[in-house]
DRENBAVO-244140 format. One record per residue (C-alpha): residue in one letter; chain; x, y, z. Coordinates in Angstrom, 2 decimals. Layout:
REM residues N
REC   residu   chaine        xx        yy        zz
REC        a        A         X         Y         Z
...
//
This chain:
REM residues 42
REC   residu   chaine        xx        yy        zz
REC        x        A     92.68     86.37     94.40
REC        x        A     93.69     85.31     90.97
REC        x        A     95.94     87.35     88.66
REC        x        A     93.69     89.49     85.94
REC        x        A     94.95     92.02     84.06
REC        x        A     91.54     92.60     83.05
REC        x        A     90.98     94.25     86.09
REC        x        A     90.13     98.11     86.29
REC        x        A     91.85     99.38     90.17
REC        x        A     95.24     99.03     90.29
REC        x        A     98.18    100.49     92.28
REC        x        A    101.95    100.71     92.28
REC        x        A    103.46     99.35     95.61
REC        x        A    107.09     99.81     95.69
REC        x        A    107.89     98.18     92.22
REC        x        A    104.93     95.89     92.05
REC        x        A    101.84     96.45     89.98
REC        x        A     98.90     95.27     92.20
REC        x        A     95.26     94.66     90.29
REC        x        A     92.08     94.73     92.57
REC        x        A     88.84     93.46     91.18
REC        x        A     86.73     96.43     93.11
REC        x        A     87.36     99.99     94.43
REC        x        A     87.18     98.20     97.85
REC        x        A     89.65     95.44     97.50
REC        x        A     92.20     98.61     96.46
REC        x        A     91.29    100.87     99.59
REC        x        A     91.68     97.73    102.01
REC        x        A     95.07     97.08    100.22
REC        x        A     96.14    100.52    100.54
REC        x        A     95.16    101.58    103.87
REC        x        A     97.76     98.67    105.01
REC        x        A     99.48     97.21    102.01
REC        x        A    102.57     95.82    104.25
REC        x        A     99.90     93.24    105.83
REC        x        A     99.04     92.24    102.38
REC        x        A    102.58     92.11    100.62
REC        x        A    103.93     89.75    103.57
REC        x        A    101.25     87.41    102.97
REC        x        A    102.06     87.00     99.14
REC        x        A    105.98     86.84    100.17
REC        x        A    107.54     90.55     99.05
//
């Protein structure tokens, strides 16, 4: 998903800021956000 700061959900992981497009795309993020972090690198 692309960068957009434009984007309304957002959550703090560690000392990241994450933006989600949806409500949805946060909750799947945060029920596992170590599955999602590895993926991007962190």
């Amino acid at each position: 998903m692309p960068y957009d700061t434009t984007y309304k959900e957002w959550t703090v992981y560690k000392t990241d800021t994450i933006h989600f497009c949806s409500p949805t795309c946060k909750g799947v993020f945060e029920k596992n956000p170590e599955k999602f972090m590895a993926k991007l690198g962190k």
